[in-house]
Every structure is written in C-alpha cells, then in structure tokens.
C-alpha positions in Angstrom: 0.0 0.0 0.0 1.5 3.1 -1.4 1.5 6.7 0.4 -1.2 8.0 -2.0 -3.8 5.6 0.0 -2.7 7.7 3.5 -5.4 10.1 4.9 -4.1 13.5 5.1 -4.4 13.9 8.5 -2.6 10.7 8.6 0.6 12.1 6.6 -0.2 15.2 9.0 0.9 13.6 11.9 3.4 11.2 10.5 5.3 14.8 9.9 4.8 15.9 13.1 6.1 12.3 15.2 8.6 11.6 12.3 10.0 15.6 13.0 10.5 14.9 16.7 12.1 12.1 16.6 14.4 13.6 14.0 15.1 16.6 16.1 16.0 14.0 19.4 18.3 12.2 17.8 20.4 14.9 15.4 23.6 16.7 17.4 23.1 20.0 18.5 26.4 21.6 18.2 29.3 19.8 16.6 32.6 21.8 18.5 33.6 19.3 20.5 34.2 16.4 17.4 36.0 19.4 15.3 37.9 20.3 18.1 39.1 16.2 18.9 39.9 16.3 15.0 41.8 19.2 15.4 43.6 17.6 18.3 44.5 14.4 16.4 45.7 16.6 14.0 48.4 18.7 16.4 49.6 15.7 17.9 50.6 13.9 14.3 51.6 16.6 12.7 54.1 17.4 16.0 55.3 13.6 15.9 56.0 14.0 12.0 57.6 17.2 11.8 55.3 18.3 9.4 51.6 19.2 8.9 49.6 15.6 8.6 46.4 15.7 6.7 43.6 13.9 8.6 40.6 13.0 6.4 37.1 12.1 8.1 34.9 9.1 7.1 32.0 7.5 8.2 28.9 8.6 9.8 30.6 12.8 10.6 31.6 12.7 7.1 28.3 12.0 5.6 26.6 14.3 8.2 24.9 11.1 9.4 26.3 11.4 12.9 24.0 10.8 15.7 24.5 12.3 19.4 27.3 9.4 20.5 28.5 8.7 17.3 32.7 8.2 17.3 34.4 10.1 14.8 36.2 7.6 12.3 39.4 9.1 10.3 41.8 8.0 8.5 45.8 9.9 8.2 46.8 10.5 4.8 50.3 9.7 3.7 50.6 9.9 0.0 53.3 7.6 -2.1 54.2 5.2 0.9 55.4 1.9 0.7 54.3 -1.0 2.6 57.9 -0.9 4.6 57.0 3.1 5.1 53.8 2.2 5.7 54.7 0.1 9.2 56.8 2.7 10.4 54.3 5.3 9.5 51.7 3.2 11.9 54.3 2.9 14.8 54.7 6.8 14.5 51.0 7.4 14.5 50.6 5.2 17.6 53.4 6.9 19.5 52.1 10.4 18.6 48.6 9.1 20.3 50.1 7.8 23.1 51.9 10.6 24.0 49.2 13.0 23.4 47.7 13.8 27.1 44.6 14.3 25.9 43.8 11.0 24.8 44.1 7.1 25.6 44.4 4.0 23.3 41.9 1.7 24.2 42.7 -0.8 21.2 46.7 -1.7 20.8 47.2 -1.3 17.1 47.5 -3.9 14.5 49.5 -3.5 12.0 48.2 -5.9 9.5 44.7 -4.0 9.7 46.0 -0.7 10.8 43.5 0.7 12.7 42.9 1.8 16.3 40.8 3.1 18.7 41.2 5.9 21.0 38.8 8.0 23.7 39.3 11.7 23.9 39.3 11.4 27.9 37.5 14.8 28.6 34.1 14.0 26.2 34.6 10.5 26.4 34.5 10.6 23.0 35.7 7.3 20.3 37.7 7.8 17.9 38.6 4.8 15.2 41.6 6.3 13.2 43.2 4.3 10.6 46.2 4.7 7.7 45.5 5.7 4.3 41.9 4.1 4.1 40.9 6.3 1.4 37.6 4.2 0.1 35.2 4.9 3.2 36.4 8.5 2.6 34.6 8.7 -1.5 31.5 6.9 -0.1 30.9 9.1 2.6 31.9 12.2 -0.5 28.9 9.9 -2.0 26.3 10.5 0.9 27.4 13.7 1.8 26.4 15.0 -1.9 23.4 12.8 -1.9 22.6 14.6 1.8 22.8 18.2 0.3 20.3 17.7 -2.7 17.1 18.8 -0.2 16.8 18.7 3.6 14.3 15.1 3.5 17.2 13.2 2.0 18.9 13.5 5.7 15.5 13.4 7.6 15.3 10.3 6.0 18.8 8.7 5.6 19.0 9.3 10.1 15.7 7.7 10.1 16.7 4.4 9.0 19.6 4.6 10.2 18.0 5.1 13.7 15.6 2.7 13.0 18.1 -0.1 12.2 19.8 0.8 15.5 17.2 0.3 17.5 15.6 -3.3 15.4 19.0 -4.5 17.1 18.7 -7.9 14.8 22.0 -7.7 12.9 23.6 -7.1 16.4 25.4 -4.1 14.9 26.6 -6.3 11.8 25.5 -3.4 9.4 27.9 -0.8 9.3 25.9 2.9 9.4 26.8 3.8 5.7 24.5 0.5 4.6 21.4 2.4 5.5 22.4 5.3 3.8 22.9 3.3 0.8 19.6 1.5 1.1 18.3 5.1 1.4 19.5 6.0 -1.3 19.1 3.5 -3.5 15.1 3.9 -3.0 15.6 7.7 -3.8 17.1 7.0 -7.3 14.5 4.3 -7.7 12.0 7.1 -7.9 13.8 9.3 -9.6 14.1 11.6 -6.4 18.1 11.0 -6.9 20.2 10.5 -10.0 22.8 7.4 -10.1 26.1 7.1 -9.4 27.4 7.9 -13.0 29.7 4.3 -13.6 33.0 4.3 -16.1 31.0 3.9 -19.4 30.1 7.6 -18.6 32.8 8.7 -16.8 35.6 7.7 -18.6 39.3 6.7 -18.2 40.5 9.3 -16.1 44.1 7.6 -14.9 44.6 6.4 -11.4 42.1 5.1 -9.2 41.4 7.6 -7.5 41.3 10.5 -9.8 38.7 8.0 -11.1 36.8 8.2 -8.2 37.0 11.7 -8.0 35.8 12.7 -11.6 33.4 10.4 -10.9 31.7 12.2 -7.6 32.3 15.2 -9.5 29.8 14.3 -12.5 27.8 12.7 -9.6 27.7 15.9 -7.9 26.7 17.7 -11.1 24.0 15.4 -11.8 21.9 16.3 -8.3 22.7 20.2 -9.2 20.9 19.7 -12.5 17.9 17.5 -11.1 17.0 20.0 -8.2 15.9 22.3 -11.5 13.2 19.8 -11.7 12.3 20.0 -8.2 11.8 16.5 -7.7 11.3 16.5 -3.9 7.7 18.9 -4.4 4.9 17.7 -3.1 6.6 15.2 -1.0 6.7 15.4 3.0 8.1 13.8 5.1 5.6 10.8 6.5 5.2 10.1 2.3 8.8 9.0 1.7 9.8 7.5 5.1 6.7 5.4 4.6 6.9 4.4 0.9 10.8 4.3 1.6 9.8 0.9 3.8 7.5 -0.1 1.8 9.6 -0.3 -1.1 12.3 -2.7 1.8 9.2 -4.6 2.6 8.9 -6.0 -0.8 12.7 -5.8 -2.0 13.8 -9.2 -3.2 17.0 -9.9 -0.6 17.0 -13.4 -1.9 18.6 -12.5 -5.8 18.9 -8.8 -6.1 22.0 -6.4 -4.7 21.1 -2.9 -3.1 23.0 -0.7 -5.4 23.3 3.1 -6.7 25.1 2.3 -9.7 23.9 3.9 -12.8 22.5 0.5 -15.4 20.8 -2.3 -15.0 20.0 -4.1 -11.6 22.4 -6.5 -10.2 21.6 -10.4 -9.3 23.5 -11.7 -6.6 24.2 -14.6 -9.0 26.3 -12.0 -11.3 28.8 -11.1 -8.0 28.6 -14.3 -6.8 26.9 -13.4 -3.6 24.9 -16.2 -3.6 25.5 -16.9 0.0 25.0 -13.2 1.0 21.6 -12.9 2.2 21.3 -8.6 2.5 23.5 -7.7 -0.1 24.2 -3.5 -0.1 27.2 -3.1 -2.7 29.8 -0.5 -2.0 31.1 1.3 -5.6 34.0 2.0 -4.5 35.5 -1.2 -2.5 33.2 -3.2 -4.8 32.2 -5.3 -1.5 29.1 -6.1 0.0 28.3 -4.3 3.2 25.8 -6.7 4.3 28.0 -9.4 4.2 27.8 -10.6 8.0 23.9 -10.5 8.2 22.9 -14.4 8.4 19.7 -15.9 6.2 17.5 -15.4 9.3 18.7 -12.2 10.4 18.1 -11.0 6.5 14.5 -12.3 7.1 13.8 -10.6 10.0 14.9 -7.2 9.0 12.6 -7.8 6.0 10.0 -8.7 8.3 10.7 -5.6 10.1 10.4 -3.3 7.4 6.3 -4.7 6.9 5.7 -4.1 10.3 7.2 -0.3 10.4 5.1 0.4 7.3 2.1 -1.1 9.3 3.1 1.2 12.5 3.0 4.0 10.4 0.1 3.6 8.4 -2.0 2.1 11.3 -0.8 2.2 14.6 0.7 4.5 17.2 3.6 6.1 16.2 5.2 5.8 19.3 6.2 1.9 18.7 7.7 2.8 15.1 11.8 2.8 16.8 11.1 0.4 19.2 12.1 -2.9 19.1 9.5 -5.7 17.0 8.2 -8.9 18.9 8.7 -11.1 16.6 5.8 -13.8 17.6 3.6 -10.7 17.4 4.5 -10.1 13.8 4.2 -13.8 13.1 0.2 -13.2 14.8 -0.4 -10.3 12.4 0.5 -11.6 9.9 -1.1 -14.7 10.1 -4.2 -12.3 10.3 -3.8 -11.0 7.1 -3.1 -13.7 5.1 -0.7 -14.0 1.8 -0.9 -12.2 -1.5 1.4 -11.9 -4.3 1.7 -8.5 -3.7 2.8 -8.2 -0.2 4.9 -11.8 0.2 4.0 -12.0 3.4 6.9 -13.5 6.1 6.3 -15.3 8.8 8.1 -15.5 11.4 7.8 -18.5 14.0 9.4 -18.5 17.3 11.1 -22.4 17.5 12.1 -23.8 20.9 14.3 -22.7 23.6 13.1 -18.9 22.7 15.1 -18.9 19.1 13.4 -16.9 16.7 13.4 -18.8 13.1 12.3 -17.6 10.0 10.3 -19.3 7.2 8.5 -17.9 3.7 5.1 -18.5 4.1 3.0 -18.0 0.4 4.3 -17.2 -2.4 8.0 -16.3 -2.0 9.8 -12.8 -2.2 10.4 -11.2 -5.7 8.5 -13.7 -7.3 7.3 -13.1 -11.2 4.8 -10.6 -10.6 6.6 -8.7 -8.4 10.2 -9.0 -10.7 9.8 -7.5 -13.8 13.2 -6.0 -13.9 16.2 -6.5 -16.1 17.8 -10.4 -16.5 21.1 -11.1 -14.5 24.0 -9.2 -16.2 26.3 -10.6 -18.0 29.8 -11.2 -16.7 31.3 -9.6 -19.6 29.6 -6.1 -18.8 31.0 -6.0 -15.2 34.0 -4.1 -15.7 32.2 -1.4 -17.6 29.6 -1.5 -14.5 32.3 -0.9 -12.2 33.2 2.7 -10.7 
C-alpha cells in the first residue's frame, strides 16, 4: 500500500512524530568532534615534523552522525610503501600515546591498521586508521546525496536510527548500509540521479582521480535535477513510509542494493549467492551486508512490513522500538498472503530462538520482478566505478 492511500491527517501527523524524533536524535552543536579532530591533527603533525592531513569518514563525514556517534578518520600519507607504511603506523601510535589528551583503548594492528582511541575529557571514540581512502569517496557519496534537499537527511537518520534500535543484525551493518539502502530507494524514484559508472565517466588515470571525476559528474548530476524540483509535493511521512515499503517488498534473496547507474544486479552476477542482505559499495566493490545471516536477513525484512504497518495504522510511538517477533508472526497470520505483499512469517522455535520461514508465495516472485535479466559477466567491468 503506497503513500497515496494515506489520509491527510494521517501524513499530518506522520510529519509531526517523524519531526521529533528527528530533532532528538540529530547533534546540536558539533565543537567538541571538530575540536578532537583538530587535536588528532596537532599531535601527528608534532610527531612527524610536518603538517599531517587527517581526512574524516564515516557517519561525521556523511553528516549522518547521531548524538554518541565516534568520529572515524583515517591519516593521509601519499606515495608510501608497505615498509614506510609500518613505520608510518608505529609513528602514528606513539604520537597518540603521548598526546595527554587521549588514551588508546585498542593496541594497534598492523596488518589492519586501525585503532581506537577515547578523547578522555568527552569520552569521545575515535577509530583512526592509515590511508583508508575508500570509506572517505563513499561518505563524498552521501554527503552530496545529503545536500540535494533537507528530506534526503530526515530520512537517511531515520533508517539509520531505526536499524539501531531493530537491534537484529547485532550491529553487523555498518551505518553507511542504511544510507545506501536510502539511497538506493531515492534514485528508484527518480528523487536522486545514479552514481554515474565508467562507461560515462571515462578513463580518467589512477584510481582515485577516477573516483574523483566520478563524484564530481555525480555531484553535477543532483545540481541539474534540483531544476526539476523532484522532492515537491513530497513530505516527510510520504517518503519515510513508501521508503519501507519499497524494503518490505525488496527481493534480498537474488537482487543487490545498489546506486550504480545501469541495470539491476543479481547476486548470482557477483557471486553473492550466500550473501543474504547484499548492499554493494562502488567503491571497494564489496558487500556491506556481508555478515547479516539468512535469518537475520529475514527478520529485518520482516521488520520493514511491520514499520510500514506502525505508520500507516498504529501508534507512532512503537515505530523505533524494538518488534516482537511472535507478534509479527500473529499479524500476519491475520492477514493472510498475497502476491503482492509476500507476506513473512516469522515463527518463534524452541528454547526462545526466533526462526524464520516464507510462508505463500515467495519474495520477488514473477509478478513482483519485472526488472532487467542477471547481467552478463562480460559487462562488469564497464559497470564498475
């Protein structure tokens, strides 16, 4: 059931709840993380001799941050080798634990090069890596995608608050796969262009400079659509709801969440067959649902149909809390199965394990795919950004 079947006074107050929790959950005044940046920064640059560049990633980057979000950076060192690098990462770790105004709460590991530190006074986490540049273009990603109209953020901290609280990938979905869901509805209805890939782009020499051009034209593109003012007429009840909706009904079994520019991709064509919530990341070409199990991936989808049922029917105030899962499994035993909704059920099995099974006919079945065959494996490369 699409957003056009909501009352107004419905969508009304949808605004209104959806607004608040919004305004509870965004940061109020950002000094404090600039200033623990800038602090990182001091301390490096002091170690090194010489001004270190410290590039942010992650939730601050795409303006996604909630009120405890850590701050996730990563220190840029151009043209090292992978001897430089190890010393680079002993120098980095020394210039931390000298600093007074933090402490290392993760020893560093050199083969993954990344650590963890808590600015003592705020209490604040910081995760701070070497020369991780990829995060860094997807958060460039999100952050343009953010500044195309004001709902695209409402919306992108609502799921991501949502998923938070659903708790059912234990915090297996790192906070830029919500964004990219998000996203990926938005250019579904043409609210957001797509990620321009390198059939449009071009060769444009390394791989970064690739990556560049290619937020660039990305960048472009959402300048040129807000001249067709996409976003009017919508609010903000509309596309949170339809946004679920769409989740509700997404076929997790074959198809990968993307933002590519082309055709749909199968999980079949990646070979992700075993990857039951597949979100693809352009730019490390890897799938950032990868650790969410078959059951898990049914639950969350299970989740989704009973948000859209909170907000179309019920009161708001159980929307971001978390599901009961024998509940659902009640509902929908209530309301049957159609082809279009594919309903899930989801049965509660002994010792208080929650199992999930596909009742009716089964997700993205024929009359609910009608979307492009697999890809070929030949047309990958061009697909890739």
């Amino acid at each position: 059931m699409e957003s056009s079947s909501l009352s107004a006074e419905r969508l009304d107050f949808m605004n209104s709840v959806l607004k608040q929790i919004y305004d509870s959950i965004v940061p109020k005044d950002e000094t404090v993380r600039q200033w623990i940046v800038k602090l990182i920064a001091v301390a490096l640059s002091r170690q090194f001799g010489r001004e270190i560049e410290v590039r942010l990633y992650g939730s601050c980057a795409m303006e996604l941050q909630l009120q405890h979000s850590d701050i996730d950076i990563t220190v840029v060192l151009h043209e090292i080798s992978d001897e430089e690098k190890f010393v680079a990462w002993k120098e980095i770790y020394q210039a931390l634990s000298r600093a007074d105004e933090f402490v290392i709460l993760k020893e560093h590991e050199t083969h993954r090069q990344l650590m963890v530190v808590e600015h003592k006074l705020s209490g604040t986490l910081v995760d701070v890596t070497l020369n991780n540049f990829e995060p860094a273009f997807i958060a460039k990603f999100v952050q343009i995608s953010v500044a195309a109209h004001p709902l695209v953020k409402i919306l992108l901290l609502t799921l991501k608050k949502w998923f938070k609280d659903q708790e059912v990938t234990k915090n297996m979905l790192p906070s830029v796969s919500s964004a990219l869901m998000g996203i990926s509805y938005l250019q579904k209805r043409n609210y957001l262009p797509l990620l321009p890939t390198k059939e449009l782009v071009g060769d444009k020499g390394t791989q970064w400079e690739f990556f560049d051009s290619a937020l660039s034209m990305y960048k472009d593109l959402v300048e040129q659509s807000k001249e067709n003012k996409p976003f009017d007429n919508l609010c903000l009840g509309k596309i949170v709801y339809d946004c679920f909706v769409h989740f509700s009904t997404h076929n997790f079994r074959e198809d990968v969440v993307s933002i590519l520019g082309g055709k749909p991709f199968k999980k079949e064509t990646l070979k992700w067959e075993d990857h039951y919530f597949a979100i693809l990341d352009p730019f490390s070409w890897e799938d950032k649902g990868h650790k969410v199990t078959r059951n898990e991936s049914n639950k969350l989808q299970a989740c989704f149909k009973e948000a859209a049922r909170i907000l179309r029917d019920d009161d708001l105030f159980f929307f971001c809390k978390p599901y009961k899962f024998d509940d659902i499994t009640r509902r929908m035993g209530i309301l049957g199965n159609t082809s279009q909704d594919a309903e899930i059920a989801v049965v509660m099995m002994q010792e208080g394990r929650a199992e999930i099974s596909l009742i009716g006919k089964e997700i993205g079945g024929d009359e609910l795919d009608c979307r492009d065959p697999t890809l070929p494996l030949k047309e990958l490369e061009d697909m890739k950004i």
